[in-house]
C-alpha positions as CSV (number, residue, x, y, z in Angstrom):
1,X,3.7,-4.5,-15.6
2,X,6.8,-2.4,-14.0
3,X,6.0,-3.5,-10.2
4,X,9.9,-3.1,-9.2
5,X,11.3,-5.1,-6.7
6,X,10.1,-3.9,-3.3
7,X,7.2,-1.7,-2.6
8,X,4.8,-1.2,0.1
9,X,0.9,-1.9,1.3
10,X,-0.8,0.1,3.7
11,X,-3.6,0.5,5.3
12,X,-5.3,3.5,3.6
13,X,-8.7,4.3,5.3
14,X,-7.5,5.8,8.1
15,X,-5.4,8.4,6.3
16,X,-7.2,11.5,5.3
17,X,-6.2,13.4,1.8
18,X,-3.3,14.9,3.0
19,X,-2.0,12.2,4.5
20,X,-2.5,9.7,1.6
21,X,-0.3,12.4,-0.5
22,X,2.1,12.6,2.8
23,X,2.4,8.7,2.3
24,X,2.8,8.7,-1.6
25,X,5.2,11.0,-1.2
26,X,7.3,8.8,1.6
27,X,6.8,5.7,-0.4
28,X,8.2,7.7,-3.8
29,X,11.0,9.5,-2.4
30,X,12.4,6.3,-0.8
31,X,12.7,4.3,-4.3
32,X,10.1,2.4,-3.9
33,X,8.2,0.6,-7.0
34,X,4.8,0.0,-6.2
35,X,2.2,1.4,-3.7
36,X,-0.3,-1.1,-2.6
37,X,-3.5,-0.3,-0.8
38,X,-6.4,-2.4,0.1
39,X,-10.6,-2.4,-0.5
40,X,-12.4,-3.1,3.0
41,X,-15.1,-0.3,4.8
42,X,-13.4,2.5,3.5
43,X,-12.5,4.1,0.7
44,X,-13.6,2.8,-2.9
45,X,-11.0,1.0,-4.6
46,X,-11.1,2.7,-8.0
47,X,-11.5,6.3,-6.9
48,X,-9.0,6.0,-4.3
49,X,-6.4,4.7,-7.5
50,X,-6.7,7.6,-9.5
51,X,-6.3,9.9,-6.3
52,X,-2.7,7.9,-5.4
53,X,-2.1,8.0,-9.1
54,X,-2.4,11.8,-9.3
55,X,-0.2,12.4,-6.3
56,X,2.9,10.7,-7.8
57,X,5.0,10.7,-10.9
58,X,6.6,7.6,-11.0
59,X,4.8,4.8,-8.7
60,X,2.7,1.6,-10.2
61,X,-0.3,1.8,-7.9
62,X,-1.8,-1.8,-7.3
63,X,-5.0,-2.8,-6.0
64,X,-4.8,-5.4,-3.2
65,X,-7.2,-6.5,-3.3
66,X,-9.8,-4.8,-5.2
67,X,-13.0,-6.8,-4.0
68,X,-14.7,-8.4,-7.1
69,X,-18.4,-8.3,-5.2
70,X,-18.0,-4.9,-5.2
71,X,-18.1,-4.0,-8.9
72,X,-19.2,-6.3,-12.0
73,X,-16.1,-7.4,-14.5
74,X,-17.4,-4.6,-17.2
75,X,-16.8,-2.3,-14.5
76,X,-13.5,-3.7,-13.3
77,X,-11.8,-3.6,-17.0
78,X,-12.9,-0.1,-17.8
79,X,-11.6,1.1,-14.8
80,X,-8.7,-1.0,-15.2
81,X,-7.9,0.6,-18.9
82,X,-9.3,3.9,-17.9
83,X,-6.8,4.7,-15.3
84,X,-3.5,3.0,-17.1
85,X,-4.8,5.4,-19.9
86,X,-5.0,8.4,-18.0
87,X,-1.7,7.9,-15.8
88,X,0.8,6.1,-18.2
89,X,0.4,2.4,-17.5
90,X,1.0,2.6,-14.0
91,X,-1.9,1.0,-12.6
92,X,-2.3,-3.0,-11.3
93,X,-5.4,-4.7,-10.9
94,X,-5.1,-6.8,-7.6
95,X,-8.5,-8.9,-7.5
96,X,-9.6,-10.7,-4.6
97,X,-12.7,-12.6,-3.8
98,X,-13.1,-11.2,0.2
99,X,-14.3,-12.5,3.0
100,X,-18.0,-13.9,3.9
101,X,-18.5,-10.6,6.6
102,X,-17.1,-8.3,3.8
103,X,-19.6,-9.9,1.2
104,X,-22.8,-11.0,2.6
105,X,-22.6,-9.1,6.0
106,X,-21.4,-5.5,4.6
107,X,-22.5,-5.9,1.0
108,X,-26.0,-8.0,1.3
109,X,-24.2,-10.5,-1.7
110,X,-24.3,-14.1,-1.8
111,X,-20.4,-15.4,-1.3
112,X,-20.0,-17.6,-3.9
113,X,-17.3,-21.0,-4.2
114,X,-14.2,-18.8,-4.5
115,X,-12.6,-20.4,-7.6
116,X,-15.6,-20.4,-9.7
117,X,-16.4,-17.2,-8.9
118,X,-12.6,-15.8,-10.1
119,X,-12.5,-17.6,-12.7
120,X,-15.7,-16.2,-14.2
121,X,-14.9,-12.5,-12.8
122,X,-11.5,-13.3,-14.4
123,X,-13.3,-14.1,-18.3
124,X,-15.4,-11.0,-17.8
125,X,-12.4,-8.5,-17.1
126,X,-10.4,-10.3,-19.9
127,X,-13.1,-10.3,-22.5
128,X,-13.4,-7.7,-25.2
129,X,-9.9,-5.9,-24.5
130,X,-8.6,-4.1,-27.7
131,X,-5.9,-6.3,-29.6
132,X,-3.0,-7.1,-28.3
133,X,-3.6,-5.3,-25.0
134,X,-2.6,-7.5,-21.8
135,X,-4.6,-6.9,-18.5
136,X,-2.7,-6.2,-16.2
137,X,-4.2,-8.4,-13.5
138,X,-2.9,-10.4,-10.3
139,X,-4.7,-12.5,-8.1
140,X,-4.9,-12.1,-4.2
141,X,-4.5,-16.1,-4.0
142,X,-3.4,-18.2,-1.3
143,X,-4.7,-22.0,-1.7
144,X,-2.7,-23.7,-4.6
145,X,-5.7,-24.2,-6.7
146,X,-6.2,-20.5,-7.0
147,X,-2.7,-20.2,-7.7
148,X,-3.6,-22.3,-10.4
149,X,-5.8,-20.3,-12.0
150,X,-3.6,-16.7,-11.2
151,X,-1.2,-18.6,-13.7
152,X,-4.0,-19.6,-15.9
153,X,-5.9,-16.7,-16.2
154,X,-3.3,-14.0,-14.9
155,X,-0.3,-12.3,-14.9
156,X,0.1,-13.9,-11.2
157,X,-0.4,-13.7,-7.9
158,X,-0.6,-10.8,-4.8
159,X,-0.6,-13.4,-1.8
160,X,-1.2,-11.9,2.0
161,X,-0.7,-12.9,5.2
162,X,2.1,-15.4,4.0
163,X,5.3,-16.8,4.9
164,X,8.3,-17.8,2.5
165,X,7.2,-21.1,2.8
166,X,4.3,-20.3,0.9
167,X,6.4,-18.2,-1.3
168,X,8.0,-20.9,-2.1
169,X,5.2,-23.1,-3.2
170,X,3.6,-20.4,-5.0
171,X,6.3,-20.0,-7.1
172,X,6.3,-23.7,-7.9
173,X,2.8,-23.2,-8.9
174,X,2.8,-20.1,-10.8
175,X,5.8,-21.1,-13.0
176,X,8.2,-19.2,-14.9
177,X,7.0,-15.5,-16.4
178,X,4.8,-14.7,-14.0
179,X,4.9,-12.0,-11.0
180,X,4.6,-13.4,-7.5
181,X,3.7,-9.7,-5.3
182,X,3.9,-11.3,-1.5
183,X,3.0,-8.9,1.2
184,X,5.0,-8.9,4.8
185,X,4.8,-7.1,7.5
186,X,7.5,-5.1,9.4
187,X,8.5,-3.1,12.3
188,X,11.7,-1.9,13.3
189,X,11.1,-2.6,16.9
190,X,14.4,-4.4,19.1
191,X,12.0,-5.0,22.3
192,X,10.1,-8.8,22.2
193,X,7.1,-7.9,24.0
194,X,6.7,-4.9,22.1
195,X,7.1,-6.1,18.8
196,X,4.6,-8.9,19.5
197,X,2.2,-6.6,20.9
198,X,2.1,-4.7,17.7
199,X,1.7,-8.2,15.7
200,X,-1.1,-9.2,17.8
201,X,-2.7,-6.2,17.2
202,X,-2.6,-6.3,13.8
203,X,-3.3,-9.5,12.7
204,X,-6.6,-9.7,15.1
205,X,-8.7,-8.9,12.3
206,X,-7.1,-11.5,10.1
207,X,-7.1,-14.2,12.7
208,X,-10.4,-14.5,13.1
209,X,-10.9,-14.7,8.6
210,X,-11.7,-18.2,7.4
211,X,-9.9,-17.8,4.6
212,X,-6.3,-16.9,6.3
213,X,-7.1,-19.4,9.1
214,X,-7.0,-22.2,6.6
215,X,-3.9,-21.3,4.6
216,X,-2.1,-21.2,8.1
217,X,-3.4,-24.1,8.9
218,X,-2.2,-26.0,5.4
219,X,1.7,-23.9,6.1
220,X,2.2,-26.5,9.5
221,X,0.3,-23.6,12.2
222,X,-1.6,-25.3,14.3
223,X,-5.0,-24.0,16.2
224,X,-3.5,-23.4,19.4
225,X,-1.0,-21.4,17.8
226,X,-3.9,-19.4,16.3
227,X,-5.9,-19.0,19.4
228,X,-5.2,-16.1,21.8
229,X,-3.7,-13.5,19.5
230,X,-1.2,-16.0,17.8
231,X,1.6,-18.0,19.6
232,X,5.1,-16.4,19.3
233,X,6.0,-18.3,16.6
234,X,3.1,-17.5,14.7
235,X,3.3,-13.4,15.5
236,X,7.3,-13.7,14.6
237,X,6.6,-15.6,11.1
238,X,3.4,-13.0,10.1
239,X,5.7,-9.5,11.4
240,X,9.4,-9.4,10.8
241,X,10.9,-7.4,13.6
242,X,14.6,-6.6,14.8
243,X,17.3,-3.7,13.7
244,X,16.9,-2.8,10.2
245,X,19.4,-5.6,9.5
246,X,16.8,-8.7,10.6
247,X,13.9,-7.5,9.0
248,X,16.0,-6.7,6.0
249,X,16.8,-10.3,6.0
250,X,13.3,-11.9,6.6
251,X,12.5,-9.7,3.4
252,X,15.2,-11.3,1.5
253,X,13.8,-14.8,2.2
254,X,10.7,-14.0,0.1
255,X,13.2,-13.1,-3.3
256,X,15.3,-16.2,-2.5
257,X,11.7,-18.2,-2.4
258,X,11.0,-17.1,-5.5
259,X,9.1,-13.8,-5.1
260,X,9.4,-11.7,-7.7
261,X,8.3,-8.2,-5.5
262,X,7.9,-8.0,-2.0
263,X,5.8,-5.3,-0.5
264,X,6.5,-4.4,2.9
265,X,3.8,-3.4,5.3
266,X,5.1,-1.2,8.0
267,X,3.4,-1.6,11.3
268,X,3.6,1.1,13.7
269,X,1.8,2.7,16.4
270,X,-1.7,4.4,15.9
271,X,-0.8,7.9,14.4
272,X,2.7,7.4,14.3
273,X,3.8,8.3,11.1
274,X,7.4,9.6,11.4
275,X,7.9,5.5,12.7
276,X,6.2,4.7,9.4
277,X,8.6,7.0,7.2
278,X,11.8,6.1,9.2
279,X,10.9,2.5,8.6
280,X,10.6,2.9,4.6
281,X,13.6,4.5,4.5
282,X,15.5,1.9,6.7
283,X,14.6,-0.8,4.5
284,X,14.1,1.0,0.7
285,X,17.8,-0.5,-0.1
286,X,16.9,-4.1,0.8
């Protein structure tokens, strides 16, 4: 698994096909190892690989995450050895188990008890894999008894919404020989309230996730900090934001944690992709 040591996740449904090449082709030219996109309302997670795959030469594209209610283990392995086949080993399985809304609302399934449900999605996409052959798996985990299992059952983790306190304790968890793939999001914006402003705005749809809620909660947040759009402190420790030079260094707190890859997200206005590009360069030599 070549992940390299910085790469980036973005948002990918709201970029048509010429701007998910526009963006392969930014992330690529800027040195960057990996290309991480998600699985929500959008764009299915497997077609959408082989479609980032074909646009670049070099790039490890990684699921994250690739929803396992919305494709059976069988499924996820062929896929998984399908597309490493047909584009040189440069494709990551980032497996998630979702939200309750994204399950049972959107996709009429029963959410099952997260760990059990991994662990038995994890057998299925291990089982029956020619000799020798390593998946190349990670596991979107947050709570330390699914980081248990990423080390058990994986080749590690692809934690979100994190801070490197959690990085920290992940690493701890994991152990040595494993890849920890922590996500953190960015903008290259000097002003307080404007930086802030783009937080809030992106983390609403996270802050109102169970899931995330708790593992803030268990890093030392507390609900009032959670409520209105996030505290200050809260929208500072999700969105690194500054010069180049600060969020540079917020980055580098993940590696001395422990990370072993940090994929930046870039957040930017609606549309605005040139703030987007200028951003990945900025930071590609972090």
């Amino acid at each position: 698994m070549q992940l390299g040591r910085l790469g980036v996740w973005y948002s990918t449904d709201k970029l048509n096909g010429s701007q998910l090449g526009d963006l392969v082709n930014a992330v690529e030219k800027n040195g960057y190892g990996t290309l991480w996109y998600p699985e929500s309302r959008g764009y299915e997670s497997m077609s959408l690989a082989a479609y980032l795959l074909s646009k670049s030469s070099r790039l490890t594209i990684g699921s994250s995450i690739a929803n396992i209610y919305a494709r059976d283990p069988f499924t996820a392995r062929r896929a998984m050895v399908s597309l490493n086949d047909l584009y040189g080993g440069r494709f990551v399985l980032g497996l998630g188990v979702s939200h309750i809304p994204m399950v049972e609302g959107l996709r009429g399934h029963r959410y099952d008890k997260p760990l059990g449900a991994m662990r038995a999605y994890l057998d299925g996409v291990h089982k029956d894999l020619p000799e020798g052959r390593e998946a190349p798996v990670l596991v979107a985990a947050l709570g330390p008894k699914m980081l248990a299992l990423s080390a058990e059952k994986a080749q590690g983790a692809v934690p979100y919404n994190v801070t490197p306190q959690h990085t920290a304790e992940a690493a701890k968890i994991l152990g040595p020989g494993k890849q920890l793939a922590v996500e953190q999001k960015v903008t290259i914006e000097t002003d307080p309230p404007k930086a802030r402003a783009l937080g809030r705005k992106e983390l609403a749809r996270y802050l109102v996730l169970p899931n995330y809620r708790n593992n803030w909660l268990r890093l030392g947040f507390t609900e009032a900090e959670l409520a209105n759009g996030g505290s200050d402190r809260f929208i500072d420790a999700m969105v690194l934001w500054g010069d180049a030079a600060a969020v540079r260094k917020g980055l580098r707190a993940h590696f001395d944690a422990g990370a072993t890859h940090v994929c930046l997200q870039p957040v930017h206005a609606d549309g605005d992709f040139a703030a987007r590009d200028s951003m990945l360069q900025a930071l590609a030599d972090t």
